[in-house]
N, CA, C and O atoms as CSV, one atom per row, in Angstrom:
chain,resi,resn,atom,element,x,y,z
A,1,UNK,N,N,-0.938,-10.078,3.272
A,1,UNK,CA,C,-1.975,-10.269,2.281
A,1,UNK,C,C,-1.865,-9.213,1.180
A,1,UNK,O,O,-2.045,-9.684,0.057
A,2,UNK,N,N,-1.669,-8.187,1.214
A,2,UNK,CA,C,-1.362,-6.802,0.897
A,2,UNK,C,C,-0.239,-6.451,0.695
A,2,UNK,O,O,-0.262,-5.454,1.416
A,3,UNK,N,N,0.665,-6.464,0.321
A,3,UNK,CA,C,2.015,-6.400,-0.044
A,3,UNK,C,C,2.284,-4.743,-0.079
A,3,UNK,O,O,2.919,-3.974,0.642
A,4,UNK,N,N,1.332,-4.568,-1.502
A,4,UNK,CA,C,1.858,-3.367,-2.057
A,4,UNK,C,C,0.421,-2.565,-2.729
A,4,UNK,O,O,0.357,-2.129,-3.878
A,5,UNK,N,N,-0.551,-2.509,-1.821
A,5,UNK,CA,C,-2.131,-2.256,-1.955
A,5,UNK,C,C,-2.046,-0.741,-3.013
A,5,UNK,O,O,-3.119,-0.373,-3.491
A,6,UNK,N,N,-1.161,-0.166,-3.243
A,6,UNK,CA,C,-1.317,0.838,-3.997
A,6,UNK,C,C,-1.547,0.459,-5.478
A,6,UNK,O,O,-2.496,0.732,-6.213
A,7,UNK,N,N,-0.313,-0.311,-5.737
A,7,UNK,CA,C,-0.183,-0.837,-7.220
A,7,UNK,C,C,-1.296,-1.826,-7.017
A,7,UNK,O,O,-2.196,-1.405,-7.745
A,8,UNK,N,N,-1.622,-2.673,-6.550
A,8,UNK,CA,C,-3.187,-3.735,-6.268
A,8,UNK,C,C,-4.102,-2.550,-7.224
A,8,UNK,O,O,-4.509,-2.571,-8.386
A,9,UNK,N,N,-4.196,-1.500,-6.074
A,9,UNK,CA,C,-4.829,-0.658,-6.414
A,9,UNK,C,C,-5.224,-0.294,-8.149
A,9,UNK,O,O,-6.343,-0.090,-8.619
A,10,UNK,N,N,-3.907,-0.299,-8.853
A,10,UNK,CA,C,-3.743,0.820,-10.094
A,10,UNK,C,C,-4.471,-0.449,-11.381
A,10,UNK,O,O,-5.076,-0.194,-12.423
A,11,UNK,N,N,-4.059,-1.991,-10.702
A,11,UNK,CA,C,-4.008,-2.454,-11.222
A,11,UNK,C,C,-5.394,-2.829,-12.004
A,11,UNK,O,O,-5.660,-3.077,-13.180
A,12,UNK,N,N,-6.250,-2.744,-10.634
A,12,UNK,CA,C,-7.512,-3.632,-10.828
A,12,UNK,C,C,-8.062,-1.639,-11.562
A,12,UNK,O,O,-8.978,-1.691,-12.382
A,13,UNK,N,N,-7.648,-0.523,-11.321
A,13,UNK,CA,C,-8.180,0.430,-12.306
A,13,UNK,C,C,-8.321,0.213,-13.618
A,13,UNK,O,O,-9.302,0.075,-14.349
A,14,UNK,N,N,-7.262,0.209,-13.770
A,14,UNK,CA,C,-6.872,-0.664,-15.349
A,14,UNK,C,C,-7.733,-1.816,-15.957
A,14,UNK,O,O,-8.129,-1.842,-17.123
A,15,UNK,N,N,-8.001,-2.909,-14.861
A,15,UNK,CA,C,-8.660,-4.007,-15.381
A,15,UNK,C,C,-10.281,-3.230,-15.489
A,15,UNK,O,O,-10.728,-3.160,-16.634
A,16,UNK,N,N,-10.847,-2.859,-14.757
A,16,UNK,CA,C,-11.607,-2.013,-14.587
A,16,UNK,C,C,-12.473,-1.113,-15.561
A,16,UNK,O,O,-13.675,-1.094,-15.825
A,17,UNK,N,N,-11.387,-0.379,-15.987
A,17,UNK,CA,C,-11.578,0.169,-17.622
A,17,UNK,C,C,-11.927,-0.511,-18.318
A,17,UNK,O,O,-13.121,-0.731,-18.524
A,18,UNK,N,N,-10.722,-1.197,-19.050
A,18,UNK,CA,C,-11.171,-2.326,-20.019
A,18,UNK,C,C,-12.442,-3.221,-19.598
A,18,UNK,O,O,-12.948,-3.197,-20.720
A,19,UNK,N,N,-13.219,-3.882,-18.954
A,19,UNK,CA,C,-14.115,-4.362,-18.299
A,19,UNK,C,C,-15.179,-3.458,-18.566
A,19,UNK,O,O,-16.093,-3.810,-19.311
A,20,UNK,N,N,-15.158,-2.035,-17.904
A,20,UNK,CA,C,-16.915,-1.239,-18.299
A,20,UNK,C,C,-17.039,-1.376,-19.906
A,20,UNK,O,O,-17.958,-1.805,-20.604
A,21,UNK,N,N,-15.579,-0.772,-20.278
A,21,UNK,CA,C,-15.720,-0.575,-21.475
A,21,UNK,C,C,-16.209,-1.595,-22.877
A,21,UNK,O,O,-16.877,-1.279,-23.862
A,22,UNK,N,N,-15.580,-2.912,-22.506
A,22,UNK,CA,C,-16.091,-3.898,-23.041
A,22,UNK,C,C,-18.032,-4.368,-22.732
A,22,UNK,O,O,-18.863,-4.780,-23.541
A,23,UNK,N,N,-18.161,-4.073,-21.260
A,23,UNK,CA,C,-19.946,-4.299,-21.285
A,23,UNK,C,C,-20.729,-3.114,-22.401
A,23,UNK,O,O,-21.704,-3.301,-23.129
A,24,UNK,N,N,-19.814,-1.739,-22.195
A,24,UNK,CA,C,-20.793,-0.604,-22.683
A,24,UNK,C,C,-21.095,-0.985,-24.344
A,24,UNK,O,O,-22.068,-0.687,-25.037
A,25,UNK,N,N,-20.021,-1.660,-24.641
A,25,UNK,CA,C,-19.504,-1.883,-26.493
A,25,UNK,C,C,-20.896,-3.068,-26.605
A,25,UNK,O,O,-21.915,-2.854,-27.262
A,26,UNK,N,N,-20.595,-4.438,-25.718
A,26,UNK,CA,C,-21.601,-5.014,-25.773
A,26,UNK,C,C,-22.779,-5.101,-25.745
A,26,UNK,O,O,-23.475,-5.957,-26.291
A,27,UNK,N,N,-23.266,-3.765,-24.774
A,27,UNK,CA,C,-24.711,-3.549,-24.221
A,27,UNK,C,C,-25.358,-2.807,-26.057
A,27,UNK,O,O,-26.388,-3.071,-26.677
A,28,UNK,N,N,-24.052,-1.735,-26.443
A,28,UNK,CA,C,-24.080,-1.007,-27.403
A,28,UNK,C,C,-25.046,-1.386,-28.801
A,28,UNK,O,O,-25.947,-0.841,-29.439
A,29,UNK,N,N,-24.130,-2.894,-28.860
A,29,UNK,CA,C,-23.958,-3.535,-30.038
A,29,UNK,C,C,-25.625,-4.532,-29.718
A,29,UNK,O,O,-26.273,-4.813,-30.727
A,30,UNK,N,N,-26.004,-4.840,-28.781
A,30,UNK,CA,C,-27.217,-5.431,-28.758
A,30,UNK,C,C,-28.515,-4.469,-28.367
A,30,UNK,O,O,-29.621,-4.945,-28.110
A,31,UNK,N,N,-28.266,-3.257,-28.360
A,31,UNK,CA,C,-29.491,-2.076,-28.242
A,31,UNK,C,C,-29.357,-1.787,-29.705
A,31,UNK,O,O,-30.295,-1.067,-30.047
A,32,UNK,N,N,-28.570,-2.064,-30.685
A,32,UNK,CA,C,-28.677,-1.486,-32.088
A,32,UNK,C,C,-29.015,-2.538,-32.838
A,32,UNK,O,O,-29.339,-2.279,-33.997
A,33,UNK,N,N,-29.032,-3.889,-32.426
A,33,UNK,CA,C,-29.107,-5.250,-32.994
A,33,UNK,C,C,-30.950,-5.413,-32.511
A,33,UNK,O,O,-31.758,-5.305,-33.434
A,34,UNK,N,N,-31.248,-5.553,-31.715
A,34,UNK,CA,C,-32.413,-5.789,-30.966
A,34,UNK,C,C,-33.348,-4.978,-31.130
A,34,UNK,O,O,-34.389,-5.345,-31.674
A,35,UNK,N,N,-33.119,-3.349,-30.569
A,35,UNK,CA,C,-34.231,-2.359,-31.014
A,35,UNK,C,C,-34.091,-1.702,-31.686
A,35,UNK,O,O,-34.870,-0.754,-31.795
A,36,UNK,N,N,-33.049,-1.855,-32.473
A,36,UNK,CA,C,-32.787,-0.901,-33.978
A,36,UNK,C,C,-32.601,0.614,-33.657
A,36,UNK,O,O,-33.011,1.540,-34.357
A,37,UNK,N,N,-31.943,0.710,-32.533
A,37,UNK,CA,C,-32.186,2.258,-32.266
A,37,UNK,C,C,-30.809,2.514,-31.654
A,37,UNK,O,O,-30.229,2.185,-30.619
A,38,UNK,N,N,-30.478,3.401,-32.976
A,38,UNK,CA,C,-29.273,3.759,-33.192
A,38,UNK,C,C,-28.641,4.790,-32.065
A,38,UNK,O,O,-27.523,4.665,-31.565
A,39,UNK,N,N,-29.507,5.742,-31.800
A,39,UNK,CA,C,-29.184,7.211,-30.720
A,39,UNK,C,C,-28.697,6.157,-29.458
A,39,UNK,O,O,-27.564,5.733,-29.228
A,40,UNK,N,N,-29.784,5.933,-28.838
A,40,UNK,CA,C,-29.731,5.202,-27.600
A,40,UNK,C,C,-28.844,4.066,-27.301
A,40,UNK,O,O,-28.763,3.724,-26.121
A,41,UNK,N,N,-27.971,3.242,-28.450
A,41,UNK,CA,C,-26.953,2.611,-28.457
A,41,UNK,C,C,-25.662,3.474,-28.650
A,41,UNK,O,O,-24.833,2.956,-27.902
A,42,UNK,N,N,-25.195,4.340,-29.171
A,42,UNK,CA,C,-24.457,5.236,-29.262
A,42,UNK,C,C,-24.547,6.176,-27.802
A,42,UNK,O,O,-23.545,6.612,-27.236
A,43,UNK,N,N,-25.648,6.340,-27.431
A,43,UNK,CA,C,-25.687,7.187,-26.118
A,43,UNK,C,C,-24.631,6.030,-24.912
A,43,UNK,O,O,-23.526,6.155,-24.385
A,44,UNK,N,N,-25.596,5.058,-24.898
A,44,UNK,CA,C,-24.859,4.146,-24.313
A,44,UNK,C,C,-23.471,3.803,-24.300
A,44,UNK,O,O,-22.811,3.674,-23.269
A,45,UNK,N,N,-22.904,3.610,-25.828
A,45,UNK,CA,C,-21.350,3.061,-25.744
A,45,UNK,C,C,-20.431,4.157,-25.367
A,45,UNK,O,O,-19.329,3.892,-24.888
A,46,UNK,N,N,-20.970,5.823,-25.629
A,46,UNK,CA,C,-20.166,6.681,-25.211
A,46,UNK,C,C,-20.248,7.345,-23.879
A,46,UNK,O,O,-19.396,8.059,-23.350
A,47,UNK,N,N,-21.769,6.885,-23.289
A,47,UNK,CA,C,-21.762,7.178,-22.049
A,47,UNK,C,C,-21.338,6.136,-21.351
A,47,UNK,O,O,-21.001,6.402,-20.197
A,48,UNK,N,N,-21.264,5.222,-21.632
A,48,UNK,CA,C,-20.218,3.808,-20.556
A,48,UNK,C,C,-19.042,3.741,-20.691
A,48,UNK,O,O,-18.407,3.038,-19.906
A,49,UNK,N,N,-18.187,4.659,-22.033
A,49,UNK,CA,C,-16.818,4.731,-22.139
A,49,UNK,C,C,-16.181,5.658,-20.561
A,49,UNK,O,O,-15.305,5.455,-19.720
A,50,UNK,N,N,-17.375,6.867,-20.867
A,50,UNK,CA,C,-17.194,8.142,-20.124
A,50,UNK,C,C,-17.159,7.826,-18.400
A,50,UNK,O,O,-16.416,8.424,-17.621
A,51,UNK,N,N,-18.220,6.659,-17.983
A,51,UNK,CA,C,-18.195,6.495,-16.800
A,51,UNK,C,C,-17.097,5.604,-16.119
A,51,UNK,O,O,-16.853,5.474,-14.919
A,52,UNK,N,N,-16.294,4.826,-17.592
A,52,UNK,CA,C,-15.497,3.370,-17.539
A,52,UNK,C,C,-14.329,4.377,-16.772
A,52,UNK,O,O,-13.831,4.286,-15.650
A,53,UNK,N,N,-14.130,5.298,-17.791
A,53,UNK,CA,C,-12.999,6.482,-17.928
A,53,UNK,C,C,-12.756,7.262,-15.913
A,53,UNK,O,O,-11.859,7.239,-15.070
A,54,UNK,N,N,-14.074,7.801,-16.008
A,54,UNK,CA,C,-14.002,8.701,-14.623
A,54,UNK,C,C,-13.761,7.538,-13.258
A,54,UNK,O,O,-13.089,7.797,-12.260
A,55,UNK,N,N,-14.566,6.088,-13.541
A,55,UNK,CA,C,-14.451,5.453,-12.218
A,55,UNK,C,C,-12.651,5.012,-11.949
A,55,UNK,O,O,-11.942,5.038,-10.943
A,56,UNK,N,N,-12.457,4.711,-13.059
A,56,UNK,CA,C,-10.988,4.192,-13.169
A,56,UNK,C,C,-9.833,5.384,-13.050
A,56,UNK,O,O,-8.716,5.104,-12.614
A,57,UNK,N,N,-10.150,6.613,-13.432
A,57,UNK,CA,C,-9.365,7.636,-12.990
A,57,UNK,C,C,-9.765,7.541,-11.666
A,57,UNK,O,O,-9.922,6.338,-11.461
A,58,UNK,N,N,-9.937,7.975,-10.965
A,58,UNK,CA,C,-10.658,7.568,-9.223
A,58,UNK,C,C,-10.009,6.951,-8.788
A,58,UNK,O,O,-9.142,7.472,-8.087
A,59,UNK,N,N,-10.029,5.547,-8.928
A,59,UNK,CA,C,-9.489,4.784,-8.553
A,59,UNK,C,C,-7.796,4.338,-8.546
A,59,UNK,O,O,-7.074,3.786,-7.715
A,60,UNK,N,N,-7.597,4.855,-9.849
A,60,UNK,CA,C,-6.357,4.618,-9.915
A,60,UNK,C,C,-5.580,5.821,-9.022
A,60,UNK,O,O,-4.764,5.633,-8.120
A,61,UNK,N,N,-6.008,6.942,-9.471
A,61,UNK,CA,C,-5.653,8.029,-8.637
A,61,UNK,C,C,-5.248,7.782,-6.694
A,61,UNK,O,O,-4.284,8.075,-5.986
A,62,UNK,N,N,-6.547,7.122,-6.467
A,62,UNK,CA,C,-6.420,6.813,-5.150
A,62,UNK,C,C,-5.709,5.865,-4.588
A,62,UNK,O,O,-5.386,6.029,-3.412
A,63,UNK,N,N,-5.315,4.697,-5.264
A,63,UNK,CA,C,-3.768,3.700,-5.769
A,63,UNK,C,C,-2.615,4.180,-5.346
A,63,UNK,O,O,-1.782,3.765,-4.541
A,64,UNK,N,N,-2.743,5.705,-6.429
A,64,UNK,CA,C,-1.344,6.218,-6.462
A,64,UNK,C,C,-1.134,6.959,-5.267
A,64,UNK,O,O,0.004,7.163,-4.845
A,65,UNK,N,N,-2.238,7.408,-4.648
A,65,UNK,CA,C,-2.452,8.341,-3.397
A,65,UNK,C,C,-1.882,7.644,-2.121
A,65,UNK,O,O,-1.255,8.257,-1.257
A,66,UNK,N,N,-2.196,6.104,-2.074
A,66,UNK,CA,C,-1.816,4.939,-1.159
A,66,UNK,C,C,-0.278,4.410,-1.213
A,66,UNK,O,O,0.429,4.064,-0.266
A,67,UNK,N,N,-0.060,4.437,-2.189
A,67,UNK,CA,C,1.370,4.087,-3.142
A,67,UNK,C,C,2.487,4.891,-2.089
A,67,UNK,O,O,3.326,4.602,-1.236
A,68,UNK,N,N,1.862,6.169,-2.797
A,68,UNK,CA,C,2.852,7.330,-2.166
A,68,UNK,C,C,3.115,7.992,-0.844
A,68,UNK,O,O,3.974,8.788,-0.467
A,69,UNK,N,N,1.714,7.184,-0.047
A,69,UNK,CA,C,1.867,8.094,1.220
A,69,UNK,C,C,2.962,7.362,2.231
A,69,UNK,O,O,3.564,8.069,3.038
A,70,UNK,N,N,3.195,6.014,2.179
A,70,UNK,CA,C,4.332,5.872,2.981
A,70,UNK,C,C,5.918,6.820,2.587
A,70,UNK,O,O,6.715,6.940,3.518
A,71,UNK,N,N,6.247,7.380,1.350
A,71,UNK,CA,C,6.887,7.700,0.996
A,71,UNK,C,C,6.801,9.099,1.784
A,71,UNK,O,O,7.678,9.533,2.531
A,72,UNK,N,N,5.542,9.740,1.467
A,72,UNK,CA,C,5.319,10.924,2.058
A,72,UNK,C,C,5.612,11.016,3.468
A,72,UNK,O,O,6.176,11.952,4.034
A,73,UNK,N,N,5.280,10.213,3.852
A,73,UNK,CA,C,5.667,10.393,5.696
A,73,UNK,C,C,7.015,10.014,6.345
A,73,UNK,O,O,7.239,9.982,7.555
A,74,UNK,N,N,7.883,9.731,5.336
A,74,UNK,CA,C,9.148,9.491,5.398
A,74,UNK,C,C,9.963,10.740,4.571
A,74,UNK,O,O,10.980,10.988,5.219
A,75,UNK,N,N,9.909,11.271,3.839
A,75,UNK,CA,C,10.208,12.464,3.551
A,75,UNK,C,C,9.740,13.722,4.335
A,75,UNK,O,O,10.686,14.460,4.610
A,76,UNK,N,N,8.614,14.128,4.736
A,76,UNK,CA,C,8.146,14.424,5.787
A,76,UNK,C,C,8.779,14.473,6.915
A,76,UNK,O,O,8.758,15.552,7.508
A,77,UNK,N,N,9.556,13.258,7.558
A,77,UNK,CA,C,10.049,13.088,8.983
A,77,UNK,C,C,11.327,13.241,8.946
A,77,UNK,O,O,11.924,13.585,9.966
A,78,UNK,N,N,12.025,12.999,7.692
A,78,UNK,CA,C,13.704,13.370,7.669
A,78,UNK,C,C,14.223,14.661,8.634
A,78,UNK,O,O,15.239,14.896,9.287
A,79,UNK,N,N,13.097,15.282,8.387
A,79,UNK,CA,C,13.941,16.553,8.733
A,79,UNK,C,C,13.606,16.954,10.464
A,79,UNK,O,O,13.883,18.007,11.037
A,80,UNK,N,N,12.945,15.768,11.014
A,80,UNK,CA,C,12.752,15.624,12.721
A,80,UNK,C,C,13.389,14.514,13.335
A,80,UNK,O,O,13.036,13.946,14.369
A,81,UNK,N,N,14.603,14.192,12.421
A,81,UNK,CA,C,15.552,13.165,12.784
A,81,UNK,C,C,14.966,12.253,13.061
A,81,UNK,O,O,15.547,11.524,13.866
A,82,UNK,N,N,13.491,11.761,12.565
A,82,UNK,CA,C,12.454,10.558,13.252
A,82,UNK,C,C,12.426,9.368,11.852
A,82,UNK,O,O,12.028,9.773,10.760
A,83,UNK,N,N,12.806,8.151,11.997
A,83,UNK,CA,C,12.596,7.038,10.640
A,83,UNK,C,C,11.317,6.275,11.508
A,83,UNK,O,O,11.180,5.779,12.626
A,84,UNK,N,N,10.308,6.537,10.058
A,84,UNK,CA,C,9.392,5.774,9.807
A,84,UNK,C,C,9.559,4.237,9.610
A,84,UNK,O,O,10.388,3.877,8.775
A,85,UNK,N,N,8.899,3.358,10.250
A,85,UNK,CA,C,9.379,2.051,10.338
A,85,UNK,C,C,7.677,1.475,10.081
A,85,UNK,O,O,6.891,1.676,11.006
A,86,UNK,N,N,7.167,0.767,8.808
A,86,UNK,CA,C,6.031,0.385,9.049
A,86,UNK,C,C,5.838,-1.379,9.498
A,86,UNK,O,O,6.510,-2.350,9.150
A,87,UNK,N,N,4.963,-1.308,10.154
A,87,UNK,CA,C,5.127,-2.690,11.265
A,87,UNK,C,C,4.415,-3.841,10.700
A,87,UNK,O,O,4.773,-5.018,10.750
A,88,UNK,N,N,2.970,-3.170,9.955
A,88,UNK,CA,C,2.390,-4.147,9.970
A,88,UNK,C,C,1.544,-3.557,8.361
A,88,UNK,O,O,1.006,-2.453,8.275
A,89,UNK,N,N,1.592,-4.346,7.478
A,89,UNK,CA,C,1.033,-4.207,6.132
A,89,UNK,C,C,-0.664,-4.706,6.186
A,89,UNK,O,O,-1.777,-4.276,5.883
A,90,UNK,N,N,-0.101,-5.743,6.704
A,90,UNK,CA,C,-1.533,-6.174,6.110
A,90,UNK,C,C,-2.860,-6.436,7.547
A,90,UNK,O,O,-3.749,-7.285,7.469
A,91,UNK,N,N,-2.698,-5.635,8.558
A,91,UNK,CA,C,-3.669,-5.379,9.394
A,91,UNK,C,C,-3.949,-4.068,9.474
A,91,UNK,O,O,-4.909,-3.687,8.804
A,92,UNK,N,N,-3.395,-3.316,10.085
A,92,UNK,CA,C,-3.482,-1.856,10.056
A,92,UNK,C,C,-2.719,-0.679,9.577
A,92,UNK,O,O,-2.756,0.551,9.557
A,93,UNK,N,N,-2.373,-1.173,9.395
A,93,UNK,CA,C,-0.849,-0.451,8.291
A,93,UNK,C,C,-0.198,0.353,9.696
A,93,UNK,O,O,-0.250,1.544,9.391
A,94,UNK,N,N,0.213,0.273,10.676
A,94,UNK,CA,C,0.580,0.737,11.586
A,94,UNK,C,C,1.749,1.394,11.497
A,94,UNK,O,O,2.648,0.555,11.442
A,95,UNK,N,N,2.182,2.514,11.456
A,95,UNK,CA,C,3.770,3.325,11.306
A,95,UNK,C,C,4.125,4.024,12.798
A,95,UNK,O,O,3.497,4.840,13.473
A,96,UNK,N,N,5.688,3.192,13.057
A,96,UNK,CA,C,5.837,3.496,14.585
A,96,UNK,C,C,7.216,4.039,14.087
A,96,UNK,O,O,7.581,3.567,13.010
A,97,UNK,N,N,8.056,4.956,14.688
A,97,UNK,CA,C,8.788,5.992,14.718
A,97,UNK,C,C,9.958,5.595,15.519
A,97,UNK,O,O,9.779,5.261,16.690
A,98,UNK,N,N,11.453,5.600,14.869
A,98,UNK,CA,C,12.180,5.163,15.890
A,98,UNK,C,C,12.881,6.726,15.929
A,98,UNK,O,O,12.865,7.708,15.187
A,99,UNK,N,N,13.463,6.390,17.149
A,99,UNK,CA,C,14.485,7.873,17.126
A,99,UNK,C,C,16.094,7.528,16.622
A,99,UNK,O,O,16.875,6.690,17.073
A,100,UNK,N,N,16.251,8.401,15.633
A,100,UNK,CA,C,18.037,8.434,15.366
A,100,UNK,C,C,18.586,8.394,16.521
A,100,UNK,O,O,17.867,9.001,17.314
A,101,UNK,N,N,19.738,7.874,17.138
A,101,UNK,CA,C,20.467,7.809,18.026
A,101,UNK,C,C,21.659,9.366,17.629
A,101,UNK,O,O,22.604,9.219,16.855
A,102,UNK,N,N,21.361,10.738,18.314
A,102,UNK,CA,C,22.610,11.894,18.241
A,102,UNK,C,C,22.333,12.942,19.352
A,102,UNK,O,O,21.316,13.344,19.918
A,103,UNK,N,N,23.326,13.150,19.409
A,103,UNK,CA,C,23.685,14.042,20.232
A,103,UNK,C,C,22.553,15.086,20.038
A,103,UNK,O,O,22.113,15.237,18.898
A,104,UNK,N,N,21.964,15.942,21.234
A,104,UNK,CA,C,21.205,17.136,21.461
A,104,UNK,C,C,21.297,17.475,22.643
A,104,UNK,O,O,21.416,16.936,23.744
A,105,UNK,N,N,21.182,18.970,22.006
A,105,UNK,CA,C,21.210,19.926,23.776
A,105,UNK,C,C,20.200,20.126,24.261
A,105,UNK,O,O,19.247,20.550,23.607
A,106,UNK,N,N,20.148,19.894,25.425
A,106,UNK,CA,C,18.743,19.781,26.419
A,106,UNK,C,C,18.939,21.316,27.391
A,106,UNK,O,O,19.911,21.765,27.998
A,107,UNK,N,N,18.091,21.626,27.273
A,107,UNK,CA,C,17.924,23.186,27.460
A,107,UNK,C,C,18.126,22.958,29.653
A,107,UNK,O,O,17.716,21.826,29.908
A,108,UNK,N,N,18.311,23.248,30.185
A,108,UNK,CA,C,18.884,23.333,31.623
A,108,UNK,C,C,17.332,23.741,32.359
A,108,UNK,O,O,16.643,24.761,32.367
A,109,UNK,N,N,17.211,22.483,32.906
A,109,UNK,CA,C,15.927,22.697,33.804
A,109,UNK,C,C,14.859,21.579,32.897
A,109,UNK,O,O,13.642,21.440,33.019
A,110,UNK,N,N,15.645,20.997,32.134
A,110,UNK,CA,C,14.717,19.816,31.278
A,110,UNK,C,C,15.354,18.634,31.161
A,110,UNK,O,O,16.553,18.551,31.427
A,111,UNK,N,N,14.603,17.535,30.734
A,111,UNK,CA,C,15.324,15.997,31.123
A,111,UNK,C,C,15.040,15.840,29.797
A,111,UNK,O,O,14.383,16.760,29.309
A,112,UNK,N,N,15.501,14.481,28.702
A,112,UNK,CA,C,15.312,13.923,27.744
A,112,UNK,C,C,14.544,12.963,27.973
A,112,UNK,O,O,14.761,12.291,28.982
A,113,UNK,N,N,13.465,12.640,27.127
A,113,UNK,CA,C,12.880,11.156,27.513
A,113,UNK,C,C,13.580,10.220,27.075
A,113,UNK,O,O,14.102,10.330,25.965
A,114,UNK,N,N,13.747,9.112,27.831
A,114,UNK,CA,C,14.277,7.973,27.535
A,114,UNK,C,C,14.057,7.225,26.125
A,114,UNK,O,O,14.928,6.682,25.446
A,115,UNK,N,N,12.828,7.317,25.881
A,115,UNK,CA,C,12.253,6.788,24.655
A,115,UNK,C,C,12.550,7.055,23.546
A,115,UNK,O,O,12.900,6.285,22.651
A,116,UNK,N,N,12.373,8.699,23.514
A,116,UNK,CA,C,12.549,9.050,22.388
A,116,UNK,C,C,13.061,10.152,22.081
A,116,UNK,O,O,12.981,10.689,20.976
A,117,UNK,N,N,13.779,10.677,23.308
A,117,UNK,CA,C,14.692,11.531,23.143
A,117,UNK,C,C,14.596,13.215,22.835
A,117,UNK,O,O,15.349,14.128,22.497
A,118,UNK,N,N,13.109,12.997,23.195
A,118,UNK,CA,C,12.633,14.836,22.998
A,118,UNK,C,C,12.455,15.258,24.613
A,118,UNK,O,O,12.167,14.637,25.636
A,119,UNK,N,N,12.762,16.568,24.307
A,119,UNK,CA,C,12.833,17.472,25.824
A,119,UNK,C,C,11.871,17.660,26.295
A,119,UNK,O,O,10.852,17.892,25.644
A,120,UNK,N,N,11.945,17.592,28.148
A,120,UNK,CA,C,10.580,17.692,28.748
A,120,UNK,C,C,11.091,18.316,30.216
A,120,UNK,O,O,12.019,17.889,30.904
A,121,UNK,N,N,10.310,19.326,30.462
A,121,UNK,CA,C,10.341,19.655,31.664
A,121,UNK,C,C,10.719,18.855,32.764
A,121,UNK,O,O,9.934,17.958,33.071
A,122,UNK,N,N,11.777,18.990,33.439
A,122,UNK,CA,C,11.591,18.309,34.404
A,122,UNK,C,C,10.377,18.083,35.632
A,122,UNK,O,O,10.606,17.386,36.621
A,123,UNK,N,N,9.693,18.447,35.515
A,123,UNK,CA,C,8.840,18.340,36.316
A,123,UNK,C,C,7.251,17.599,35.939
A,123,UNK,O,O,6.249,17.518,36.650
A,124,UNK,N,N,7.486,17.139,34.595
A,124,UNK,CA,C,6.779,16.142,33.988
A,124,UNK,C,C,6.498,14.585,34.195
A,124,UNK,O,O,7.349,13.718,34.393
A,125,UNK,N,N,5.101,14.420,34.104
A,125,UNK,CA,C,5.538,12.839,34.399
A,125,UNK,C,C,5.112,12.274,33.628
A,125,UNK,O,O,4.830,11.107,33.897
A,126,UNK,N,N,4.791,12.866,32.052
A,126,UNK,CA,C,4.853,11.973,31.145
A,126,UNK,C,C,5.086,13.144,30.040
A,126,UNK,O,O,4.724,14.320,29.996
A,127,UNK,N,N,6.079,12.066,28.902
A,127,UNK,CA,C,6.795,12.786,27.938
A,127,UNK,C,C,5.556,13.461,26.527
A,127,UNK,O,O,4.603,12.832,26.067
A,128,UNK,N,N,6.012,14.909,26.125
A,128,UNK,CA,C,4.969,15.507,25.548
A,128,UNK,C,C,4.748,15.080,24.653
A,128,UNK,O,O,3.620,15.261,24.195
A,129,UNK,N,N,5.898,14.130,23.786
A,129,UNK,CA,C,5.801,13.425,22.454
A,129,UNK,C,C,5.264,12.027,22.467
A,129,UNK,O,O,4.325,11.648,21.767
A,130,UNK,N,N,5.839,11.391,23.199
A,130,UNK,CA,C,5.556,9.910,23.445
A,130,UNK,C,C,4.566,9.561,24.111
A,130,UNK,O,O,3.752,8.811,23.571
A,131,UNK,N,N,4.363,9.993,25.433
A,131,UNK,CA,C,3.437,9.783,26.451
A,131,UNK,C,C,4.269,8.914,27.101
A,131,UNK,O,O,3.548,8.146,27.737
A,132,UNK,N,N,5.676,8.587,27.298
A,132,UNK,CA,C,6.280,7.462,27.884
A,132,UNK,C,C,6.031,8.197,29.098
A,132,UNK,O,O,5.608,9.352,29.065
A,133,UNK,N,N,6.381,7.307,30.638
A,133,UNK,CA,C,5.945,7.761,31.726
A,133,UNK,C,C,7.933,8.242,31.909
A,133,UNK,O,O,8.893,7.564,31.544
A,134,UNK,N,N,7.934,9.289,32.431
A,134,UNK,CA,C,9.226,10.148,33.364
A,134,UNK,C,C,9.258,9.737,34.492
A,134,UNK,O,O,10.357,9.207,34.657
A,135,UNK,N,N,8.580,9.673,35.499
A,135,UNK,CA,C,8.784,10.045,36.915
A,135,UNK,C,C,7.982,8.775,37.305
A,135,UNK,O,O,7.603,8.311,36.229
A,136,UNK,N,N,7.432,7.800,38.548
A,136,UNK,CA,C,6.873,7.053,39.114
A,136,UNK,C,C,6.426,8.021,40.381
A,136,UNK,O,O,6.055,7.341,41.337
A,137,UNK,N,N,6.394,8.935,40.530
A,137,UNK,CA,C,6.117,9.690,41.579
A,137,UNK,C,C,4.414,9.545,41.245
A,137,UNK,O,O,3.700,9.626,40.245
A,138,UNK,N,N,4.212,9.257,42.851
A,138,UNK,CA,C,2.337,8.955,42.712
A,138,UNK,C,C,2.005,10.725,42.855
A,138,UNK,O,O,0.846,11.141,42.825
């Protein structure tokens, strides 16, 4: 449903703007037409520019904030040999983690988890990263 909810995002900011800004011009133009009162139409068109302005910075801002964070958590993880894989867009945005397939040294007196390949005591029965189960020992 959601493709790309960031730019969604930037977009409807944009529409947004233009939209207050056009009511404030209108509201403007019929408080100076109607009650002849010039201050209070001018208060209006520049205080509805001002609010058109701040809601749509907001918003768009927070667009770009959405935009970027899958990016962020993939730059972020490069450097724990972990790729971000996102599963599901348009329910929960769910991001599940595969492990690079390489070589590592497992420190002596520790097992690798199967899963995902980080070190764990042997004497663990579930892995510290994953929670995958190690051992079936009741």
């Amino acid at each position: 449903m959601f493709n790309k909810p960031g730019r969604v995002l930037k977009f409807v900011a944009v529409g947004t703007f233009f939209t207050e800004t056009l009511a404030s011009i209108i509201t403007a133009v019929v408080i100076w037409f109607n009650f002849e009162d010039f201050l209070i139409g001018l208060g209006v068109l520049v205080g509805g520019v001002i609010v058109a302005y701040i809601s749509a910075l907001l918003l768009y801002s927070f667009g770009h904030l959405v935009e970027n964070s899958d990016a962020s958590v993939y730059i972020a993880s490069k450097s724990t040999g972990i790729k971000p894989e996102i599963t599901d867009f348009s329910f929960k945005n769910q991001i599940t983690f595969e492990k690079k397939q390489h070589t590592q040294y497992i420190p002596e007196g520790m097992i690798a988890c199967p899963k995902c390949g980080t070190p764990n005591d042997k004497y663990n029965k579930y892995c510290t990263h994953c929670l995958y189960i190690l051992s079936n020992d009741n």
